[in-house]
mmCIF file of the N, C-alpha and C atoms, coordinates in Angstrom:
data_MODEL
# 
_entry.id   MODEL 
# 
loop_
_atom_site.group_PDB 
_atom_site.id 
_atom_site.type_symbol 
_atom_site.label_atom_id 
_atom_site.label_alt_id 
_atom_site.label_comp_id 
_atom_site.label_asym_id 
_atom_site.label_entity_id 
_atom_site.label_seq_id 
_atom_site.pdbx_PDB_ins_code 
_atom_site.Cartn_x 
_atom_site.Cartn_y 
_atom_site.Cartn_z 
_atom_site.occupancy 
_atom_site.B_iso_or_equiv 
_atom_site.pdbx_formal_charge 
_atom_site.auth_seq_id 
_atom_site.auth_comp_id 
_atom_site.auth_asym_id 
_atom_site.auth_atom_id 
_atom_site.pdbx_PDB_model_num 
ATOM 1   N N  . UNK A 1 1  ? 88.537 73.599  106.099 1.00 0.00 ? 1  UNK A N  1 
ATOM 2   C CA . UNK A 1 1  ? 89.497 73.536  107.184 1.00 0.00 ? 1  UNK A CA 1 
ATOM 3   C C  . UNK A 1 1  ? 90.195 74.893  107.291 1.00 0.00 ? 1  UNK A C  1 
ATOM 4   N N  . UNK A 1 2  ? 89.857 75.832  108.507 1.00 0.00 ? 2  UNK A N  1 
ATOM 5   C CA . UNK A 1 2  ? 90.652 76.994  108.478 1.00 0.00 ? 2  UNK A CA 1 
ATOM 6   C C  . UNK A 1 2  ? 91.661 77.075  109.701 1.00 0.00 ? 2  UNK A C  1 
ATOM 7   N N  . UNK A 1 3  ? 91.662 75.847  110.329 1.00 0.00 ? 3  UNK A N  1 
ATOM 8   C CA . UNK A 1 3  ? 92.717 76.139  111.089 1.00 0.00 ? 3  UNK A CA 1 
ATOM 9   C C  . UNK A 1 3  ? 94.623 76.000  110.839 1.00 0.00 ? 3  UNK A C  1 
ATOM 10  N N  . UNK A 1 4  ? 94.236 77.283  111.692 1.00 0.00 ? 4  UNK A N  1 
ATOM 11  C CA . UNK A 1 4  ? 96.119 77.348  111.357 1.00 0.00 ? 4  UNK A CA 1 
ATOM 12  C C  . UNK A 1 4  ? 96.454 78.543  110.292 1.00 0.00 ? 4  UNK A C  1 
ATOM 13  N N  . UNK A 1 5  ? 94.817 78.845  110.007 1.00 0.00 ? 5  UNK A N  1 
ATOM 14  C CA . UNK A 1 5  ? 95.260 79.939  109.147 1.00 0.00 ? 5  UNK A CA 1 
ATOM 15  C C  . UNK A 1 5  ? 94.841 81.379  109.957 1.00 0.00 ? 5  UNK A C  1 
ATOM 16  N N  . UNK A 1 6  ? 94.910 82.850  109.142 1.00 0.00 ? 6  UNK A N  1 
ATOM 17  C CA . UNK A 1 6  ? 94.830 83.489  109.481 1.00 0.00 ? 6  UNK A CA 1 
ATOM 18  C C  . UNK A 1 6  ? 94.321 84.660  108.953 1.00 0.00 ? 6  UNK A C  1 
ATOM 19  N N  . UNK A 1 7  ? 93.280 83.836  107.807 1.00 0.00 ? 7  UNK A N  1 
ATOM 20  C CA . UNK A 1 7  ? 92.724 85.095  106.651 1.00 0.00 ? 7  UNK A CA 1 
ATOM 21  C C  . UNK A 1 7  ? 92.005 83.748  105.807 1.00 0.00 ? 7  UNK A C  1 
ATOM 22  N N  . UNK A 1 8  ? 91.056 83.714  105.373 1.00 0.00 ? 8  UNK A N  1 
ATOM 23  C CA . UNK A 1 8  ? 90.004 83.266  104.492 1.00 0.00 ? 8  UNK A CA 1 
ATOM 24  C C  . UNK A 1 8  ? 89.572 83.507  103.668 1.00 0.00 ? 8  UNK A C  1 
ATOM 25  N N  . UNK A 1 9  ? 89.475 83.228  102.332 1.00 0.00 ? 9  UNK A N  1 
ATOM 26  C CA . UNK A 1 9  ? 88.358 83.762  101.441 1.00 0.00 ? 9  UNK A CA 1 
ATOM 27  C C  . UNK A 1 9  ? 87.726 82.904  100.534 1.00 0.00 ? 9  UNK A C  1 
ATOM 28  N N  . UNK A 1 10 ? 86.461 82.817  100.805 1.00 0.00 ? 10 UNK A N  1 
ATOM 29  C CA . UNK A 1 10 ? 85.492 82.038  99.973  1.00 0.00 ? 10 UNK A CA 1 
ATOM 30  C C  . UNK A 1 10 ? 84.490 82.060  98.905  1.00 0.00 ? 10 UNK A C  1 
ATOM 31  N N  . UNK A 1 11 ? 84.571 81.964  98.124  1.00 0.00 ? 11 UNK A N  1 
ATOM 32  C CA . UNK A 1 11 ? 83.503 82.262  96.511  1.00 0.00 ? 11 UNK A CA 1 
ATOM 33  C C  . UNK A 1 11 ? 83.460 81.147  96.097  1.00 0.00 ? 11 UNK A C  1 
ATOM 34  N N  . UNK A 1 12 ? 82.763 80.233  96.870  1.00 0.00 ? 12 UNK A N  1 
ATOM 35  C CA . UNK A 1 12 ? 82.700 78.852  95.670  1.00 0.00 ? 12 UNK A CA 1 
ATOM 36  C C  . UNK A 1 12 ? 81.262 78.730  95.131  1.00 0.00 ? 12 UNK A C  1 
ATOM 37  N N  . UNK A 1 13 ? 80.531 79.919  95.203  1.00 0.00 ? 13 UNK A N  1 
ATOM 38  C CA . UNK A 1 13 ? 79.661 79.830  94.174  1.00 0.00 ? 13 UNK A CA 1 
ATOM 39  C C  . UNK A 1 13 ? 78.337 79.379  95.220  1.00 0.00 ? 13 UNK A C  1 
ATOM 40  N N  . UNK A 1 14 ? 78.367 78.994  95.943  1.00 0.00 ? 14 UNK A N  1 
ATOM 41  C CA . UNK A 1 14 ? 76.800 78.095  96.726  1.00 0.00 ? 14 UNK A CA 1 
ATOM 42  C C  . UNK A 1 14 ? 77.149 79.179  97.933  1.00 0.00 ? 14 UNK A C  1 
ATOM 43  N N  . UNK A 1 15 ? 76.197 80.057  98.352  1.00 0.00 ? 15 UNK A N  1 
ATOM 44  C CA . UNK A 1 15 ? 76.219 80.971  99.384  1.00 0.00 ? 15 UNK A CA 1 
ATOM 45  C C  . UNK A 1 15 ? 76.102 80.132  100.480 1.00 0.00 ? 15 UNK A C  1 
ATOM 46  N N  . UNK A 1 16 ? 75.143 79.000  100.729 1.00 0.00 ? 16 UNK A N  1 
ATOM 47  C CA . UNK A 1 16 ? 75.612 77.942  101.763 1.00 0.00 ? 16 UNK A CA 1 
ATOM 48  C C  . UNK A 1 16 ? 77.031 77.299  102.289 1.00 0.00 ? 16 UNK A C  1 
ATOM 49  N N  . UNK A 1 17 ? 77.343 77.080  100.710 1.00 0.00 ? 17 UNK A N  1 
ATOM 50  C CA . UNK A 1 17 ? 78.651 76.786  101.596 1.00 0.00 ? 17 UNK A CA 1 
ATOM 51  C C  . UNK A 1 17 ? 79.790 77.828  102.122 1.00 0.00 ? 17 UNK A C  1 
ATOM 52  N N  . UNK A 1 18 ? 79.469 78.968  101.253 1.00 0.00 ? 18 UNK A N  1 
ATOM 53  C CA . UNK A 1 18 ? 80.123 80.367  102.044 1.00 0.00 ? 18 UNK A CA 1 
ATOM 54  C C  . UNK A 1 18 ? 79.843 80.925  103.537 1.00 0.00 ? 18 UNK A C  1 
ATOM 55  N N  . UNK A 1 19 ? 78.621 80.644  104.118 1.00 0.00 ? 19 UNK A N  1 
ATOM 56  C CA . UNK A 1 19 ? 78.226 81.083  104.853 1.00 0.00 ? 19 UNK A CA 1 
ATOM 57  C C  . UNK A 1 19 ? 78.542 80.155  106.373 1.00 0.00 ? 19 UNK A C  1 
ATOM 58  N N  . UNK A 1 20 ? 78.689 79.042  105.791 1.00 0.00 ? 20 UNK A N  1 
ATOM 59  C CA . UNK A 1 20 ? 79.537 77.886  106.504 1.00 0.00 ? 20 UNK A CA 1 
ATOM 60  C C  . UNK A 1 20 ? 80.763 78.275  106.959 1.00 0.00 ? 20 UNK A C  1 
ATOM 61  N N  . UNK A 1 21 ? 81.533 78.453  105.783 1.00 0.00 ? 21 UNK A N  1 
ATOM 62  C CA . UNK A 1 21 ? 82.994 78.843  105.979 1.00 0.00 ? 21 UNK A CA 1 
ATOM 63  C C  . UNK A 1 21 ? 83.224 79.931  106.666 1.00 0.00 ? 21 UNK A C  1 
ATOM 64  N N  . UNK A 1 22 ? 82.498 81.048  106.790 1.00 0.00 ? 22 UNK A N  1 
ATOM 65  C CA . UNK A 1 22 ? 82.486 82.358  107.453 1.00 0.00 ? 22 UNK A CA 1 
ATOM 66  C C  . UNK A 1 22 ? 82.008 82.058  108.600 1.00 0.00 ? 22 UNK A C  1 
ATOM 67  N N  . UNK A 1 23 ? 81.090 81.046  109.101 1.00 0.00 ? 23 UNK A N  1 
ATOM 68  C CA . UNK A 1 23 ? 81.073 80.555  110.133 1.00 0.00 ? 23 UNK A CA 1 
ATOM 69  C C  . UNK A 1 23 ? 82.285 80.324  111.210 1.00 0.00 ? 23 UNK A C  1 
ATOM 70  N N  . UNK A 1 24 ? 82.616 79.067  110.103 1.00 0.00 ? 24 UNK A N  1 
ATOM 71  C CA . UNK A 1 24 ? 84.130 78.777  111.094 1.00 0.00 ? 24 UNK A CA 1 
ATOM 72  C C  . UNK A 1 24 ? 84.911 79.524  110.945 1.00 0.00 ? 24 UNK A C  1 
ATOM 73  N N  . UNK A 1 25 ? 85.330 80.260  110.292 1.00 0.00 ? 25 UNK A N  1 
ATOM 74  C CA . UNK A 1 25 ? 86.263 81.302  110.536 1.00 0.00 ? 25 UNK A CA 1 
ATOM 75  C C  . UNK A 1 25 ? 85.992 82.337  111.772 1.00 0.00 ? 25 UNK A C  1 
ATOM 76  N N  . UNK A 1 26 ? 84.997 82.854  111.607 1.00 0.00 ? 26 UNK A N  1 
ATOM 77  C CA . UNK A 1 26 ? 84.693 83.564  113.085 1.00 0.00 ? 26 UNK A CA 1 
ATOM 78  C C  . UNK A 1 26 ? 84.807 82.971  113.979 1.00 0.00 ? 26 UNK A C  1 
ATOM 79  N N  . UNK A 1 27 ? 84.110 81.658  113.691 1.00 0.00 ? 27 UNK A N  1 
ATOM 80  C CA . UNK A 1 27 ? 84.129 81.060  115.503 1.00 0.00 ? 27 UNK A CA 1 
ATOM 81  C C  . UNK A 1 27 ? 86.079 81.069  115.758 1.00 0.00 ? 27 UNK A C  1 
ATOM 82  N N  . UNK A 1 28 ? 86.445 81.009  114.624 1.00 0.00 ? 28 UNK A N  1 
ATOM 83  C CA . UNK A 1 28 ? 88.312 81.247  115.331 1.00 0.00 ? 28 UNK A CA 1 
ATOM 84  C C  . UNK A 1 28 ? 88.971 82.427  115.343 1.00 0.00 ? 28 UNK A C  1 
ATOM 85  N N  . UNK A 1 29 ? 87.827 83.255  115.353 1.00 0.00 ? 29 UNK A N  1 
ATOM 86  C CA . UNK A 1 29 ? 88.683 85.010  115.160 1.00 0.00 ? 29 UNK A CA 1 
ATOM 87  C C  . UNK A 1 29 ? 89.631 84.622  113.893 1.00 0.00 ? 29 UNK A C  1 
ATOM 88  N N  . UNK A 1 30 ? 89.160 84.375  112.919 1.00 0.00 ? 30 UNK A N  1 
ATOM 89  C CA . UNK A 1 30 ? 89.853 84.562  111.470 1.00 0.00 ? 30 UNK A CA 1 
ATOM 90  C C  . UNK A 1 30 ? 89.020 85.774  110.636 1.00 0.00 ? 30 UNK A C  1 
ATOM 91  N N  . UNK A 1 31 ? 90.217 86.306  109.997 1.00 0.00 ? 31 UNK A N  1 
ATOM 92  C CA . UNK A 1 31 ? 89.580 87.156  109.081 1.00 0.00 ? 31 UNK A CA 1 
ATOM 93  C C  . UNK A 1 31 ? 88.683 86.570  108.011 1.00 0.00 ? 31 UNK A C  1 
ATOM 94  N N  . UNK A 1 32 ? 87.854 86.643  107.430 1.00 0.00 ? 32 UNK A N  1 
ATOM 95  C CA . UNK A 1 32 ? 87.184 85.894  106.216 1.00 0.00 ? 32 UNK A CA 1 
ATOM 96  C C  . UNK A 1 32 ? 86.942 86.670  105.263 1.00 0.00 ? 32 UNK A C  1 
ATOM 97  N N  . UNK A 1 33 ? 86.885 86.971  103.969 1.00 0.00 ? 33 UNK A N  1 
ATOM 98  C CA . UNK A 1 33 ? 86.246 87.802  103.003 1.00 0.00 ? 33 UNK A CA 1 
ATOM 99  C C  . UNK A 1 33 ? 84.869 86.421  102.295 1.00 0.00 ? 33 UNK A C  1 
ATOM 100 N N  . UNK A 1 34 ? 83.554 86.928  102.464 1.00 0.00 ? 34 UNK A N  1 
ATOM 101 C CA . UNK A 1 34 ? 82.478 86.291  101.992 1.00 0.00 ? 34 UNK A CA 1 
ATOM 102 C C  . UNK A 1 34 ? 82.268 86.644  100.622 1.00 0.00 ? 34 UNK A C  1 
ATOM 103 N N  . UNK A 1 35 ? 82.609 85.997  99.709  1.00 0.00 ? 35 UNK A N  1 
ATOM 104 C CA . UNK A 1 35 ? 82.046 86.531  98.429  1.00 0.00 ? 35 UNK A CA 1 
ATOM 105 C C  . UNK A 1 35 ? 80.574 86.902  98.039  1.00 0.00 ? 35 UNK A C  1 
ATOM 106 N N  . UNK A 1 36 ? 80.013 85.877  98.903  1.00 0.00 ? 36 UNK A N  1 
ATOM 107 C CA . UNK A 1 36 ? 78.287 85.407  98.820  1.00 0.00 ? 36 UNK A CA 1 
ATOM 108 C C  . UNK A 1 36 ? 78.170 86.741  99.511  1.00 0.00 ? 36 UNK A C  1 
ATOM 109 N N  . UNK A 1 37 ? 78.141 87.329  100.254 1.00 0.00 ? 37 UNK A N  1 
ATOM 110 C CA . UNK A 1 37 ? 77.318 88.249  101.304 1.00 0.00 ? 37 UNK A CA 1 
ATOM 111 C C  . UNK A 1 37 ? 78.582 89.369  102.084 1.00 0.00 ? 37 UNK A C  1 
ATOM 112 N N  . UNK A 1 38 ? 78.837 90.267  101.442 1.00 0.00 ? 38 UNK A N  1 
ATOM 113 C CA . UNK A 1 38 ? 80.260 91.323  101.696 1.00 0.00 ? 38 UNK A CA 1 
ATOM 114 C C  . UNK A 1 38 ? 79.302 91.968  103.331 1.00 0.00 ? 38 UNK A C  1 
ATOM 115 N N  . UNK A 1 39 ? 78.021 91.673  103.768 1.00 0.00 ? 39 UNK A N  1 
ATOM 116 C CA . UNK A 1 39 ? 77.520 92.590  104.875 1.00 0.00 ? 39 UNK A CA 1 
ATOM 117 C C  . UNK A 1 39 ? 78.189 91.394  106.148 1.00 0.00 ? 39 UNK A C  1 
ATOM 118 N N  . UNK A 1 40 ? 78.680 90.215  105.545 1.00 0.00 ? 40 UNK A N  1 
ATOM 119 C CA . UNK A 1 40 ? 78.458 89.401  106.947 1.00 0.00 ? 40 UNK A CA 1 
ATOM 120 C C  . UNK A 1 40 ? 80.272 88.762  106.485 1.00 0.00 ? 40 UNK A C  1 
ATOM 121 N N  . UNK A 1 41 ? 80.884 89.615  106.007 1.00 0.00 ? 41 UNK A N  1 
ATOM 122 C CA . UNK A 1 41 ? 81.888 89.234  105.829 1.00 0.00 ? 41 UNK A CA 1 
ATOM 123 C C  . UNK A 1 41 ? 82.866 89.901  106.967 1.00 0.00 ? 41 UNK A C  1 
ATOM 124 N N  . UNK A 1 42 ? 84.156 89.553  107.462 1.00 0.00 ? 42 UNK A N  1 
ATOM 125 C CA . UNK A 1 42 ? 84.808 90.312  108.410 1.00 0.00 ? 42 UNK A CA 1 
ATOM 126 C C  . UNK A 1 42 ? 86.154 91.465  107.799 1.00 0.00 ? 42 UNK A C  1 
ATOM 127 N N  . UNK A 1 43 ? 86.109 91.346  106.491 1.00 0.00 ? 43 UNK A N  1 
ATOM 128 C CA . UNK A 1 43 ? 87.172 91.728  105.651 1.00 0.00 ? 43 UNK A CA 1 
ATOM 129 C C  . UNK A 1 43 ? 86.725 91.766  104.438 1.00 0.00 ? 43 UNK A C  1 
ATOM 130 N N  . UNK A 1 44 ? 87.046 92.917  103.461 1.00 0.00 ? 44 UNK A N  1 
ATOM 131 C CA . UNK A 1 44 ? 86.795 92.958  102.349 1.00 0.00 ? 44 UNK A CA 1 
ATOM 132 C C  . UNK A 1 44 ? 87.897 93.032  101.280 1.00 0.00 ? 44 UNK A C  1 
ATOM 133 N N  . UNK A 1 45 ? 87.625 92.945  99.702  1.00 0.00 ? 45 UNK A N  1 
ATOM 134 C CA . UNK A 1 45 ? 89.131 93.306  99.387  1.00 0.00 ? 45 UNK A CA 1 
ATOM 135 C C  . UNK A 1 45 ? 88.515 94.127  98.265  1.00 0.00 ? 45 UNK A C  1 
ATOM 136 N N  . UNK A 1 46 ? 89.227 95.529  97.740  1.00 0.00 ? 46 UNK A N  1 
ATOM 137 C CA . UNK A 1 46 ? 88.956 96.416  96.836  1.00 0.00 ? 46 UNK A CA 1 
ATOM 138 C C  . UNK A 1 46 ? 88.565 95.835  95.615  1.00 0.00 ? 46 UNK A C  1 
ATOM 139 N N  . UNK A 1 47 ? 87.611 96.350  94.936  1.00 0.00 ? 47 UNK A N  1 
ATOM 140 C CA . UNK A 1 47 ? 87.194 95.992  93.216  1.00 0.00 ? 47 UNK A CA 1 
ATOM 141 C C  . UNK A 1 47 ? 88.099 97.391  92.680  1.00 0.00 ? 47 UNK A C  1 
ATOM 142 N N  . UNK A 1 48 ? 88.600 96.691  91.526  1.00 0.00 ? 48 UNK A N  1 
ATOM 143 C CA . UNK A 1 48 ? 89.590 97.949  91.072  1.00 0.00 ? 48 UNK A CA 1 
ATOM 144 C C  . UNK A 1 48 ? 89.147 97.817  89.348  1.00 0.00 ? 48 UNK A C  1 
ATOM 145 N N  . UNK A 1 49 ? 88.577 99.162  88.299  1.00 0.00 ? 49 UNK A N  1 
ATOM 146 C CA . UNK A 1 49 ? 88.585 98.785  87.371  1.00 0.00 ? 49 UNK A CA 1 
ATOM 147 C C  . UNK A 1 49 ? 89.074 99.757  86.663  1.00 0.00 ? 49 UNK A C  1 
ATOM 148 N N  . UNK A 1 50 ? 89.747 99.487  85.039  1.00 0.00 ? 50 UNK A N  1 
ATOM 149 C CA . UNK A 1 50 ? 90.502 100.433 84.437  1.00 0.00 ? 50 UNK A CA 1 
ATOM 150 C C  . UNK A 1 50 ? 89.897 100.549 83.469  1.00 0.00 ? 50 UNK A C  1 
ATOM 151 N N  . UNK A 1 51 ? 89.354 101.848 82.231  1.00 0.00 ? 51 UNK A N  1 
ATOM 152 C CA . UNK A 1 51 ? 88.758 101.912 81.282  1.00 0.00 ? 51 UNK A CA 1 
ATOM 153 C C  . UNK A 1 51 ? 90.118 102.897 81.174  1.00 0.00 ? 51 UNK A C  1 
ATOM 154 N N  . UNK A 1 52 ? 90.812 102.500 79.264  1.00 0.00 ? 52 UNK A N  1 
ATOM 155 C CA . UNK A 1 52 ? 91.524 103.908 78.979  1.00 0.00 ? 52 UNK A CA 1 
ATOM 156 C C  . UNK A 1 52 ? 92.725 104.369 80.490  1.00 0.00 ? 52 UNK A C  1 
ATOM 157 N N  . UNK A 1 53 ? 92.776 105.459 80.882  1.00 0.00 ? 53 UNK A N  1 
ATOM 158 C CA . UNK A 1 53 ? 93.863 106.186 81.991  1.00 0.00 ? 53 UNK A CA 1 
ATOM 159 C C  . UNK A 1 53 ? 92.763 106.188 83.026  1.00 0.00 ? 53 UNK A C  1 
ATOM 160 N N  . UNK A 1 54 ? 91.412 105.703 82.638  1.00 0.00 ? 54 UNK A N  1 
ATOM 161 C CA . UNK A 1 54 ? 90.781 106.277 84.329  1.00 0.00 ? 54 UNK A CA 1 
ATOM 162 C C  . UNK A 1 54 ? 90.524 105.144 85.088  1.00 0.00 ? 54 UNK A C  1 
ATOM 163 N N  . UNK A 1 55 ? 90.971 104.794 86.483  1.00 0.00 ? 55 UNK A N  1 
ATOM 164 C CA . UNK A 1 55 ? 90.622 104.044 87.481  1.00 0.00 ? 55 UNK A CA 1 
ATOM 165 C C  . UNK A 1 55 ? 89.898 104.387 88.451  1.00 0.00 ? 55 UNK A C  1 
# 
């Protein structure tokens, strides 16, 4: 259920059902981040990693 919202994000593990959800989100002009597939996603969010002082 994405209505009413205004940003999405889905990783539940079954790219089907991600690809669903990114579905309906577009069809409502919602932002979505796809975990399954970052090429068919509408939004992404940074991977950030720290070893020691270097990021």
């Amino acid at each position: 259920d994405v209505d009413g919202v205004w940003f999405v994000q889905t990783a539940t593990g079954d790219p089907a059902v991600d690809t669903q959800v990114s579905a309906d989100a577009e069809a409502q002009r919602i932002w979505c981040v796809n975990a399954s597939d970052h090429e068919a996603s509408a939004a992404w969010t940074p991977a950030v990693a720290v070893v020691d002082d270097v990021q």
